[in-house]
C-alpha positions in Angstrom: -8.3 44.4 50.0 -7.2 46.9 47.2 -9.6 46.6 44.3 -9.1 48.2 40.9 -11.5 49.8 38.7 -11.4 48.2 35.5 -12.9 49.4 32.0 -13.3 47.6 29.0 -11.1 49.2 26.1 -14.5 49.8 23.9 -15.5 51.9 26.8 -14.7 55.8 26.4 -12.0 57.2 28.8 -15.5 58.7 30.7 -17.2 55.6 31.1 -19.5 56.3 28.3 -19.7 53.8 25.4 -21.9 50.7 24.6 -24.5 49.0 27.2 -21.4 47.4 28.5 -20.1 50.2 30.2 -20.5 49.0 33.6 -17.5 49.1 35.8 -16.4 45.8 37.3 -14.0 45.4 40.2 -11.2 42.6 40.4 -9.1 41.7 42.6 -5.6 41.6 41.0 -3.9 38.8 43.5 -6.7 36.4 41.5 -5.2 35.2 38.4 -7.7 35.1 35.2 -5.1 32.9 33.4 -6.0 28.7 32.7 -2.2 28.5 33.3 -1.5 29.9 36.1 0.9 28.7 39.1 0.6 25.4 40.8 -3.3 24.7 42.7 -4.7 27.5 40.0 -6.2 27.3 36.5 -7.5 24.2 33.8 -3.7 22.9 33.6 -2.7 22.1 36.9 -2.4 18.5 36.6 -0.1 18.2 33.3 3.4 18.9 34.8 2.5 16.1 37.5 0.8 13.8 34.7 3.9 14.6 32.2 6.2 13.6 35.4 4.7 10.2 35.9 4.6 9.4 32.0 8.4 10.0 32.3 9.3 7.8 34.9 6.8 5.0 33.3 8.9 5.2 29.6 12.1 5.3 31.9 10.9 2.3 34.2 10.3 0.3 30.8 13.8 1.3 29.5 15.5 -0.2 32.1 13.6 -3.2 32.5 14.1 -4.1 28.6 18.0 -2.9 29.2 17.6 -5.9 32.1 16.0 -8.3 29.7 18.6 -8.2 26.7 21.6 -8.1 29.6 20.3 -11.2 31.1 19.3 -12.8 27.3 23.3 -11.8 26.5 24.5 -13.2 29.4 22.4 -16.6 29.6 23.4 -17.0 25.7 27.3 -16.2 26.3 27.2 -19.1 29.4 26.2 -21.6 27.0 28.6 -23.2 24.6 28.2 -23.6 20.8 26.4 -26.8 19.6 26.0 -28.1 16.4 22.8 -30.8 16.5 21.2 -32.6 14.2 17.7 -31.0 13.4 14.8 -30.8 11.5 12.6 -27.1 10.6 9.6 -27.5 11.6 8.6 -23.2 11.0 9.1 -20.4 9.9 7.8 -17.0 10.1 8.6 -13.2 10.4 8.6 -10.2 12.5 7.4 -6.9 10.6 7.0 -3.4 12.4 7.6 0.0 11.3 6.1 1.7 8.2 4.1 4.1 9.7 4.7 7.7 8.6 8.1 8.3 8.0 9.8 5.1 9.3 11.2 2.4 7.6 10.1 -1.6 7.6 11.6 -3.3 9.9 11.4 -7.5 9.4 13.3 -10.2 11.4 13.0 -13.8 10.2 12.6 -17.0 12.8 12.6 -20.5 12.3 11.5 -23.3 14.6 14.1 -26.4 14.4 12.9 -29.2 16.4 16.1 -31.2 17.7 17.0 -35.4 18.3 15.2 -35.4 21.6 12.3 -33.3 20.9 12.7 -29.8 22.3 12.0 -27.5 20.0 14.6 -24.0 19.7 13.3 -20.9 17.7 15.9 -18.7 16.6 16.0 -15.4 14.6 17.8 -16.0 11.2 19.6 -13.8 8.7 17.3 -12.7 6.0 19.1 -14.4 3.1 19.2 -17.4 4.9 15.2 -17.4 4.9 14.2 -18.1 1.8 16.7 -21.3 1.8 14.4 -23.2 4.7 11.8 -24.9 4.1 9.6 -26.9 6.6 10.9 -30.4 6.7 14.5 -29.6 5.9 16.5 -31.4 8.3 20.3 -31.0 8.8 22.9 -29.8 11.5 22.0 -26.4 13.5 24.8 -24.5 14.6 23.6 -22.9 17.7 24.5 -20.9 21.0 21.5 -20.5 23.3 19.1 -18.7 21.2 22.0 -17.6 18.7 21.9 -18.9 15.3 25.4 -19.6 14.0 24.4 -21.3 11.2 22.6 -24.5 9.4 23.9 -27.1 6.8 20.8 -28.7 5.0 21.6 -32.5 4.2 19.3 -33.1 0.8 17.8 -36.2 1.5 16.5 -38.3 -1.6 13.8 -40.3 -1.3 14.8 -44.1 -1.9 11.0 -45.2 -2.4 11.1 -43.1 -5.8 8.8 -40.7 -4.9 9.7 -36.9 -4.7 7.4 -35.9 -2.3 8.1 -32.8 -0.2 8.0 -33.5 3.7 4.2 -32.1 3.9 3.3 -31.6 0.7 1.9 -32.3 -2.9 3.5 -35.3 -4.7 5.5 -33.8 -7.3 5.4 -36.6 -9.6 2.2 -36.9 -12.0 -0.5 -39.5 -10.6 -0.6 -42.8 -11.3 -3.5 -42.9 -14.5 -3.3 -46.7 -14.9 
């Protein structure tokens, strides 16, 4: 085994210098360094650790790649239908925001259809503001596609103007 002699710089080219001056031997084949090759040092474990994060984030790629191919293709089987429906909700999707990236909102409503079932579908945002819960018309639909709804306005024939789950707009009856 070759050894070195090593100094430390403070040290005077005779040796002489602080309390310190004590020479220590090394081996040079041992590597002082936390980052040293594979099996040596404090970081050993990222390029292994960095390895299985990227074939997680690629695993979860695909699968949602799989998920909207088979939402596309179950969606394109289905013909258009136009059915006469009621909405029953509404509500949105925000994410985003954070830091330097913008807002992101989609905007769902709930129809419930002649027989029952019940179809969420995501809606164009200018459309959103024109449901309300209660409206009930024809849904244009393919799968979970909107294509479009046409409101029918209903008038009460009773007299009253009350909104399908809501306040009575007319003033109470005082007498």
């Amino acid at each position: 085994m070759h050894t070195t002699m090593w100094r430390p710089l403070w040290a005077g080219a005779n040796g002489s210098g602080p309390a310190m001056d004590a020479d220590v031997q090394f081996d040079p084949g041992v590597s002082l360094d936390p980052i040293a090759g594979p099996g040596e040092g404090l970081f050993s474990a990222m390029p292994v650790l960095m390895g299985i994060f990227f074939i997680i984030f690629v695993i979860v790629v695909v699968v949602k790649l799989v998920q909207a191919g088979q939402t596309f293709a179950n969606n394109s089987a289905l013909p258009e239908q136009t059915v006469a429906a009621r909405v029953v909700g509404k509500r949105t999707h925000t994410e985003g925001g954070a830091g330097d990236s913008a807002v992101q909102t989609a905007y769902f409503a709930t129809f419930e259809v002649g027989n029952g079932e019940r179809i969420e579908v995501k809606i164009p945002p200018r459309e959103y503001g024109q449901f309300a819960e209660g409206d009930q018309g024809q849904l244009t639909h393919q799968g979970t596609w909107y294509r479009g709804f046409e409101r029918r306005r209903v008038i009460p024939t009773d007299g009253s103007w009350e909104a399908p789950g809501g306040p009575s707009l007319r003033p109470p009856n005082t007498t």
